[in-house]
N, C-alpha and C positions, 0 to 999 in steps of 0.2 A: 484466361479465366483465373481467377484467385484461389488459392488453396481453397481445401474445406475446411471449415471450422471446426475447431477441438471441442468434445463436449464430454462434460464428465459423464463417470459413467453410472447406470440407473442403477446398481449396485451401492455405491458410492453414496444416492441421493436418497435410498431406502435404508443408511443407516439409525438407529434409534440412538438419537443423542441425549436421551430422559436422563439427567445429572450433569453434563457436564456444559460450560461456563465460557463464551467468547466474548471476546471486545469486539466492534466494528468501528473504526473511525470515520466520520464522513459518510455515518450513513442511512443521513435522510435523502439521496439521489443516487441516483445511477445504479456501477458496480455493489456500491457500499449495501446500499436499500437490496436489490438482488441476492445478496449475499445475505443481510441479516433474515429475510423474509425465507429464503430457502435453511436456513438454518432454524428456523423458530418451526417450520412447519414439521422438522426433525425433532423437534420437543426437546428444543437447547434454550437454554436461557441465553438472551442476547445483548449485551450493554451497547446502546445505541452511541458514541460518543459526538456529539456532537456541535459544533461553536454555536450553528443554527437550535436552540431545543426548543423555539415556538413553532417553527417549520415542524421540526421531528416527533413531537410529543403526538400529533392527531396521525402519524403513520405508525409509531407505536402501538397508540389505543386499536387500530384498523388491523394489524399485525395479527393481535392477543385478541380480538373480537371474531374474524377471519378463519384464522390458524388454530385459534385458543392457545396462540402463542403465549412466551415469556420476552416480552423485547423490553427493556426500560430503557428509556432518556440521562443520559449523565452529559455535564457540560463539561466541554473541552476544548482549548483556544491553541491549537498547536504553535501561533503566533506569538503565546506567551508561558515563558519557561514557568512563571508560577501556579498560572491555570493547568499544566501536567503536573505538578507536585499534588494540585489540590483535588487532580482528578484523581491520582493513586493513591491520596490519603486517604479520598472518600470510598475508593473501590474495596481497600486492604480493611477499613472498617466493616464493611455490610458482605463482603464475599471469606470463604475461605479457602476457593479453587479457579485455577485460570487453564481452561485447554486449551486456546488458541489467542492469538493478540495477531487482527488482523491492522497493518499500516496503510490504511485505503486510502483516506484524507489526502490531497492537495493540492495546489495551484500551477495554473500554466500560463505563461509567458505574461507575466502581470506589468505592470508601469515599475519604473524606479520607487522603489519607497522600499522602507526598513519594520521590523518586526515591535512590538514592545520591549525586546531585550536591545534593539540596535543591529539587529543582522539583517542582510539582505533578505529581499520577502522569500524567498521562492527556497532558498539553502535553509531558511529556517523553518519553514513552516514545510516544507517536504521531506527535509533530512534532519534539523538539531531537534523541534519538538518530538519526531517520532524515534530519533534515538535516545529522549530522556526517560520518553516514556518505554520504549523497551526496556533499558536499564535499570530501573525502578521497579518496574515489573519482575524483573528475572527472580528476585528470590521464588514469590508465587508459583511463577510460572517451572521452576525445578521442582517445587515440594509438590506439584502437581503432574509432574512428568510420568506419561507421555505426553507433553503438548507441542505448541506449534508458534512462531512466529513467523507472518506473512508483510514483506514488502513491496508495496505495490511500485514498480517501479516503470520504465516506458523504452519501446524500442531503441527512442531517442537518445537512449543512454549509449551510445555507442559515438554519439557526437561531442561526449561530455569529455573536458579534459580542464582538470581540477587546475587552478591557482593559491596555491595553498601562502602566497603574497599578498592577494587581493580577495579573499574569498567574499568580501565584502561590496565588490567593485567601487571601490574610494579612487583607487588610480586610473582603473579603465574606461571608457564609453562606455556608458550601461547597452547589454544586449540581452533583453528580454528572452529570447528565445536559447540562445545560449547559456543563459545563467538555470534555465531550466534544463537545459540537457545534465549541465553540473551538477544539481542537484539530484537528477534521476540516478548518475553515475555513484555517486553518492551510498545511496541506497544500496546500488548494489554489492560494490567497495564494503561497506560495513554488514548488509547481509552473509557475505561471504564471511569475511572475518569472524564475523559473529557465530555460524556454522562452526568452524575450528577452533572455535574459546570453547563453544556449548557442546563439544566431542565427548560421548558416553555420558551425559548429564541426563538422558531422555528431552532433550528443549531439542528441539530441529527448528531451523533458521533458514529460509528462502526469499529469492527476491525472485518478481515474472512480472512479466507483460501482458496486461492482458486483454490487449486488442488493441485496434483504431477502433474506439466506444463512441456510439453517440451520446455525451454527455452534457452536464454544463460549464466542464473543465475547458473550453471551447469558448468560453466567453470571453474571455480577454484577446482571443484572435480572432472572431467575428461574430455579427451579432447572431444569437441564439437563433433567430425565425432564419434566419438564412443555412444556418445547418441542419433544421427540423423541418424546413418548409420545402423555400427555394430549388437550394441543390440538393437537396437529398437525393432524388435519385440518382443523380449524379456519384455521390460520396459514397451511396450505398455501392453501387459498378466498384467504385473503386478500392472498396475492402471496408468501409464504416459497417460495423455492425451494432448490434441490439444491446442497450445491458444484461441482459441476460446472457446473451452469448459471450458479453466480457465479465460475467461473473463465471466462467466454468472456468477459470485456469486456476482462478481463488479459491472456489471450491474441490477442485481436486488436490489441491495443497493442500490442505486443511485435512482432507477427510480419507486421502486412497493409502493405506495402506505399507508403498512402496515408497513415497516419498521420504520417509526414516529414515531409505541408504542413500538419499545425496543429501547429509547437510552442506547448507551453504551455497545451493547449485540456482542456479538459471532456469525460471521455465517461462515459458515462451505463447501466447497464444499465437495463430495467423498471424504476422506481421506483414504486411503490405508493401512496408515503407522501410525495412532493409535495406541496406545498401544493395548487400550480395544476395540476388537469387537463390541462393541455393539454403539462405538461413530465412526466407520468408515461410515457407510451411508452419517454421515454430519449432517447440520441441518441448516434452516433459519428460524432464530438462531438455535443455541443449546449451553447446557453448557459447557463451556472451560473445558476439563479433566486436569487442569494444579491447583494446591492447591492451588496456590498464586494469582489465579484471583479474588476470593473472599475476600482479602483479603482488603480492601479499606482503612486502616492507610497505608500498603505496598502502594497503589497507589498514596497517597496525597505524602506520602514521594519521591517516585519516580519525583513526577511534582515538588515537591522543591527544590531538588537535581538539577533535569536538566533545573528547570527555572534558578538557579542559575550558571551552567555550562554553559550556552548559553548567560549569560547576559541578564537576563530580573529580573525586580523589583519589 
């Protein structure tokens, strides 16, 4: 039988968020949508970010109709370093407070192909957009402290082991699935690091997993009716859960309390698909089963590698 599933707690989801200001990336589906719609029903105002904003715009209006929410549409192309510049130019214009910056946005096990800047799809559009756009954000996100950044990152990160030679895969066989573990690794590598840059700043930085989601992150490994149809029940037995049930590890980062004393930390929904038994429950937190989390020279090098690949100085 599979763990039980984490669920934040009703405490947690009866906060009154009337004032304060989150990002969502990625979120006209799944996690992301879960997340902005539990947030807007807290009377938060919510920036929908999104590449899709003709998708996103009629779950906005449905949101703020709904909810009497606050959700607005902002466009943003994590595939392109200057669609993040243009999103935080336009954000820094029309806001003057950030509580949360969540990194929900990206892709899995996609074909070979490169980004508008020339990176690998999966490294940039999971790891370098959503590091430029943290970093660009941070002044806000201090002069607004206490806030929060959120990295959405994936069990699978425990299979990732960086080539900081080929981060590109120009030398290697491209492997779709591997290059997405990298990437998840990533995330968490700079999450952590990012926690002990942001130490006494009020900015707290985490990266979690948060679940085996039924989503449509699944499209590039098979076709969508066959995860929503076919096997589903099958997938469900085997630990797939609900977005909603993969938005509680996001919303409890965001919004309990506690999470202030681990910057930098692991949390964990159900994890199914662990290696080791014993880290499938989850944890908020618990310790990354991945070797190279600990390793914090690997992390600083990683943030100077991609400050430098993203143009920052």
């Amino acid at each position: 039988m599979a763990p039980q599933t984490r669920m934040c707690s009703a405490d947690n989801l009866a906060k009154d968020l009337s004032g304060k200001t989150y990002i969502v990336t990625g979120a006209n589906s799944g996690v992301g949508l879960e997340v902005t719609r539990q947030l807007a029903r807290q009377k938060a105002a919510v920036i929908m970010a999104c590449r899709n904003t003709r998708a996103a715009q009629p779950l906005a209006d449905e949101i703020n109709e709904k909810d009497d929410g606050n959700a607005k549409v902002m466009a943003l192309d994590l595939g392109s370093l200057a669609s993040v510049r243009e999103f935080v130019t336009a954000f820094n214009e029309g806001h003057d407070g950030l509580d949360g910056l969540v990194n929900n946005a990206g892709v899995m096990n996609t074909p070979k192909g490169v980004t508008d800047d020339g990176f690998e799809t999966q490294f940039g559009v999971n790891h370098l957009g959503p590091f430029l756009l943290s970093e660009l954000l941070l002044p806000v996100l201090k002069a607004s402290a206490p806030s929060r950044i959120i990295a959405t990152s994936s069990v699978y990160h425990e299979n990732g082991d960086l080539d900081f030679d080929d981060l590109n895969w120009t030398a290697r066989k491209y492997d779709g699935f591997q290059a997405y573990h990298d990437s998840k690794l990533a995330l968490v590598l700079y999450a952590r690091h990012l926690g002990q840059r942001l130490e006494d700043s009020g900015v707290t930085s985490v990266s979690l997993h948060p679940g085996w989601v039924q989503s449509n992150l699944a499209s590039h490994t098979m076709p969508l009716w066959v995860q929503n149809f076919l096997a589903y029940p099958v997938l469900k037995l085997m630990g797939m859960i609900s977005p909603w049930e993969g938005a509680q590890t996001t919303l409890h980062c965001l919004l309990d309390d506690g999470v202030t004393a681990h910057n930098g930390a692991y949390f964990s929904q159900v994890g199914t698909l662990y290696k080791n038994k014993a880290d499938r429950p989850g944890g908020w937190p618990m310790a990354s089963p991945s070797r190279f989390v600990g390793d914090d020279a690997l992390g600083a090098r990683l943030y100077d590698v991609s400050a430098e690949l993203v143009g920052l100085t």
